[in-house]
OpenMM code with the backbone's topology and positions (N, CA, C; nanometers):
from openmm import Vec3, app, unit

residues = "UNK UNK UNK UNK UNK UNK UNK UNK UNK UNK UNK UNK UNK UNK UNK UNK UNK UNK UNK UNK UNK UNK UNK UNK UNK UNK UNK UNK UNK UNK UNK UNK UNK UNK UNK UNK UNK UNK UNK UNK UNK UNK UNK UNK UNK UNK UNK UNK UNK UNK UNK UNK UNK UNK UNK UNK UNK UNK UNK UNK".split()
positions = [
    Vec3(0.0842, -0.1185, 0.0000),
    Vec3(0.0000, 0.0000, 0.0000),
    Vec3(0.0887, 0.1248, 0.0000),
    Vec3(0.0149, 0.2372, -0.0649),
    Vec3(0.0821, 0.3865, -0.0824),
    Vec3(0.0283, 0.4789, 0.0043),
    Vec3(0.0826, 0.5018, 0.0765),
    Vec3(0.0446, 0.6643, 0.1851),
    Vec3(0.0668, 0.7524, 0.1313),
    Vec3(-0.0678, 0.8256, 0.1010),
    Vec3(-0.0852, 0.9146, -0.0048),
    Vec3(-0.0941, 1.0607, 0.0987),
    Vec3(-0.0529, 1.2052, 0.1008),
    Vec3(-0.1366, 1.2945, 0.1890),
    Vec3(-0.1658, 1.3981, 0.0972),
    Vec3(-0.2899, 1.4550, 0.1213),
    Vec3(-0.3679, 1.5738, 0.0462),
    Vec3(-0.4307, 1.6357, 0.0875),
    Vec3(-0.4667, 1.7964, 0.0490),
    Vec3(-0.5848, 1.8734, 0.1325),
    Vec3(-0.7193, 1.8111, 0.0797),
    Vec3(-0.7958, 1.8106, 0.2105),
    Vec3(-0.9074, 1.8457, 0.1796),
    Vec3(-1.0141, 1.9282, 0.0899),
    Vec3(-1.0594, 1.8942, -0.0331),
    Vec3(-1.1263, 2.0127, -0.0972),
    Vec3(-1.2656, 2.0878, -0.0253),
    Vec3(-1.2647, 2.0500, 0.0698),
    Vec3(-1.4062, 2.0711, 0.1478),
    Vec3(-1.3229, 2.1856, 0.2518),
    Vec3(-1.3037, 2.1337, 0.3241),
    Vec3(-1.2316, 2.1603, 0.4951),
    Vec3(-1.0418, 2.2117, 0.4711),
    Vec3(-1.0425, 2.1638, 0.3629),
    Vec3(-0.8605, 2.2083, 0.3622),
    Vec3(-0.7711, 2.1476, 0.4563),
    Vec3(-0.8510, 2.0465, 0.5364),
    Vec3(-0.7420, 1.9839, 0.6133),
    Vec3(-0.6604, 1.8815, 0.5491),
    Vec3(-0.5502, 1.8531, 0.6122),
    Vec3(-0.4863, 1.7124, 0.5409),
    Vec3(-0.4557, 1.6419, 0.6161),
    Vec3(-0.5143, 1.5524, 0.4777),
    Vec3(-0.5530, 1.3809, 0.5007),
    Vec3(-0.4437, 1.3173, 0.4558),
    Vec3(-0.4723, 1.1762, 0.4825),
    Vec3(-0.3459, 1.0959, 0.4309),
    Vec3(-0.4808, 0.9856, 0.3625),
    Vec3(-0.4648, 0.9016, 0.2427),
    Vec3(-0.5435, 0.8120, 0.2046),
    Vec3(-0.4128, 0.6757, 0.1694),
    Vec3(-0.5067, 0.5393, 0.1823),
    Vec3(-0.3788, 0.4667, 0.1311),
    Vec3(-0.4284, 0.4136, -0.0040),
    Vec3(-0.3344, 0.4395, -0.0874),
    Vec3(-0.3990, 0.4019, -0.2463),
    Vec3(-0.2982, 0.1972, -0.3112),
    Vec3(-0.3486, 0.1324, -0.3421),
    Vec3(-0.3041, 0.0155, -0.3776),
    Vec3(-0.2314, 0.0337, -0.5727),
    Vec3(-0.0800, 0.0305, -0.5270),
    Vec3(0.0004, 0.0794, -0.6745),
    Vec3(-0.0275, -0.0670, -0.7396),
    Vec3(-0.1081, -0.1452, -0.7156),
    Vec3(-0.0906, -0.2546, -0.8234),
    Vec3(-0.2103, -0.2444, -0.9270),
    Vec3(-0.2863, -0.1642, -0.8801),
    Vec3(-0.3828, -0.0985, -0.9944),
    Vec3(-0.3283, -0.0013, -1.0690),
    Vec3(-0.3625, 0.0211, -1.1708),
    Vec3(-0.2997, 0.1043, -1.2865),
    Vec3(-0.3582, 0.2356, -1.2506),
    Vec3(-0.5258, 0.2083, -1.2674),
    Vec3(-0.6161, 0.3605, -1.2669),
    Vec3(-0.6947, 0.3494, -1.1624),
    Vec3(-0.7067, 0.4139, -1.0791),
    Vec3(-0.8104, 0.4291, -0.9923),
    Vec3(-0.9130, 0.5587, -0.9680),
    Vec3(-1.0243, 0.4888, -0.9702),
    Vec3(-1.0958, 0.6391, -0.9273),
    Vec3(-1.2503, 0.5754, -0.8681),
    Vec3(-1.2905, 0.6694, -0.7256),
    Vec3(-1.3489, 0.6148, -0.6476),
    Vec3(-1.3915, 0.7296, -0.5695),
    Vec3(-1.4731, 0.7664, -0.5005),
    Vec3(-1.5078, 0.8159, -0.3844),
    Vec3(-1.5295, 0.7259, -0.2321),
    Vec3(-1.4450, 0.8667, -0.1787),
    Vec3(-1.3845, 0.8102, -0.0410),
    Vec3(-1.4820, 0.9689, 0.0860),
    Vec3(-1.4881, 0.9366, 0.1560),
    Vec3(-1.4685, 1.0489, 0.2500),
    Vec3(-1.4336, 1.1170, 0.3070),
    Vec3(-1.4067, 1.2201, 0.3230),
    Vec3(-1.2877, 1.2906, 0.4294),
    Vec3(-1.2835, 1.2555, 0.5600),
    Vec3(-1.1910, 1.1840, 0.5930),
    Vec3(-1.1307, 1.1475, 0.7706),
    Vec3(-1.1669, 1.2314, 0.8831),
    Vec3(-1.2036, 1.3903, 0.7977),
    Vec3(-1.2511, 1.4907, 0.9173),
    Vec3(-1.3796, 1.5633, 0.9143),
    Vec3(-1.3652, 1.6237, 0.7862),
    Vec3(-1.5476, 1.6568, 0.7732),
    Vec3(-1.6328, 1.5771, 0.7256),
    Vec3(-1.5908, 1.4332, 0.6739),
    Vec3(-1.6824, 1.3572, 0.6364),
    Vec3(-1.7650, 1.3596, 0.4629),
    Vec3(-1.7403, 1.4907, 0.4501),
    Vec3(-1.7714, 1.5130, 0.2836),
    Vec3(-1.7143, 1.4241, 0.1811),
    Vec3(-1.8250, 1.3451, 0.0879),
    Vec3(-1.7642, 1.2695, -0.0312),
    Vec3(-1.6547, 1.3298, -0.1432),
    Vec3(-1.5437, 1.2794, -0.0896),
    Vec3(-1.4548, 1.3319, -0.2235),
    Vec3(-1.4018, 1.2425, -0.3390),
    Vec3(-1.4149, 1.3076, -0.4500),
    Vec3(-1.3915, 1.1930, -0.5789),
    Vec3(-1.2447, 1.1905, -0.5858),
    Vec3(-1.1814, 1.0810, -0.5987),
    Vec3(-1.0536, 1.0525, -0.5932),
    Vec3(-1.0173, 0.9813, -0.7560),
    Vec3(-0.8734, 1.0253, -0.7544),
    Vec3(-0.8702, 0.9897, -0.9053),
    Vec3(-0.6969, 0.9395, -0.8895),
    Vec3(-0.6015, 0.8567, -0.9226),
    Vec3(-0.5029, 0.8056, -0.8931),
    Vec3(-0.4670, 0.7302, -0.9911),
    Vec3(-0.3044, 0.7586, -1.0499),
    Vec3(-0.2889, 0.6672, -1.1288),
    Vec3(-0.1396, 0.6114, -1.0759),
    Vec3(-0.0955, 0.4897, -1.1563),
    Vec3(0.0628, 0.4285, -1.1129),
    Vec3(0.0891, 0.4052, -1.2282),
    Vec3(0.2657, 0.4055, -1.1931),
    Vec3(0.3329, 0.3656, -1.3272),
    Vec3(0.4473, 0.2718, -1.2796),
    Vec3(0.4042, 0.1249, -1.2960),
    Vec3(0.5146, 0.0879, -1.2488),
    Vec3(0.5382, 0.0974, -1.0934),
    Vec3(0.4358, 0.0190, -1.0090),
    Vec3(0.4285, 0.0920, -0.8724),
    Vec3(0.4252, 0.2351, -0.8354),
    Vec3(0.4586, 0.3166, -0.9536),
    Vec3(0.4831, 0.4394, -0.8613),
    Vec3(0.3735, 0.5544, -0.8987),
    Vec3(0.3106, 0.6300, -0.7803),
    Vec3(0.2335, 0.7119, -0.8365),
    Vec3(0.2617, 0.8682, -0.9106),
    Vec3(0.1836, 0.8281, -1.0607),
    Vec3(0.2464, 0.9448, -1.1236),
    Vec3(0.1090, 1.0321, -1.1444),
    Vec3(0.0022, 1.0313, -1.1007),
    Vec3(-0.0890, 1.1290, -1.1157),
    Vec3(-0.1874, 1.1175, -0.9898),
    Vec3(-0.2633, 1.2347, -0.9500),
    Vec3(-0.3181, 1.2285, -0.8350),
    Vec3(-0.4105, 1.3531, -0.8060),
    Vec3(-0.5481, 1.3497, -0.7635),
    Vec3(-0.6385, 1.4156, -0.7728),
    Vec3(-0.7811, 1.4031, -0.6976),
    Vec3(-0.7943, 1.4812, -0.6788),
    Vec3(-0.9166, 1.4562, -0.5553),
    Vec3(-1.0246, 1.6274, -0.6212),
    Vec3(-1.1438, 1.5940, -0.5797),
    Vec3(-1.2451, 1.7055, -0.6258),
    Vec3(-1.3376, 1.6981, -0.5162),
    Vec3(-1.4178, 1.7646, -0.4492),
    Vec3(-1.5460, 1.7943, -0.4352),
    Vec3(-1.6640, 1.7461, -0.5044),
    Vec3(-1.8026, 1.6741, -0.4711),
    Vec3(-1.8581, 1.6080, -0.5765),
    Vec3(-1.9568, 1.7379, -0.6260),
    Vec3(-1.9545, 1.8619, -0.5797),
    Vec3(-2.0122, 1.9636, -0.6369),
    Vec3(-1.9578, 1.9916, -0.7752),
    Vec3(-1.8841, 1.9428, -0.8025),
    Vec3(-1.7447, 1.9974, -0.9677),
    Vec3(-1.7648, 1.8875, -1.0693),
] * unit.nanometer
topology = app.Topology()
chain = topology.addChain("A")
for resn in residues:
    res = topology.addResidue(resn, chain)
    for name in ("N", "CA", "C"):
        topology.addAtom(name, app.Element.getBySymbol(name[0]), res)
């Protein structure tokens, strides 16, 4: 597993998420650890390693 950390698009706090590099593409909604708001998560790997990374608000 990858320990990922990012702000919050809701609350601006930061989170840490753990993302699995043996998937290529990922994208999923998760919740925020603190305000609880659905955030869309978007993650990619290359070769274990993460080369793209993105999170939104589901208002966007």
């Amino acid at each position: 597993m990858y320990e990922h950390f990012f702000h919050c698009p809701y609350c601006w706090e930061e989170v840490s998420m753990l993302l699995d590099p043996s998937i290529a593409r990922q994208e999923y909604i998760e919740d925020c650890e603190v305000c609880c708001n659905p955030i869309e998560v978007t993650a990619s790997f290359e070769e274990g390693e993460l080369t793209a990374f993105d999170v939104r608000d589901m208002g966007q």
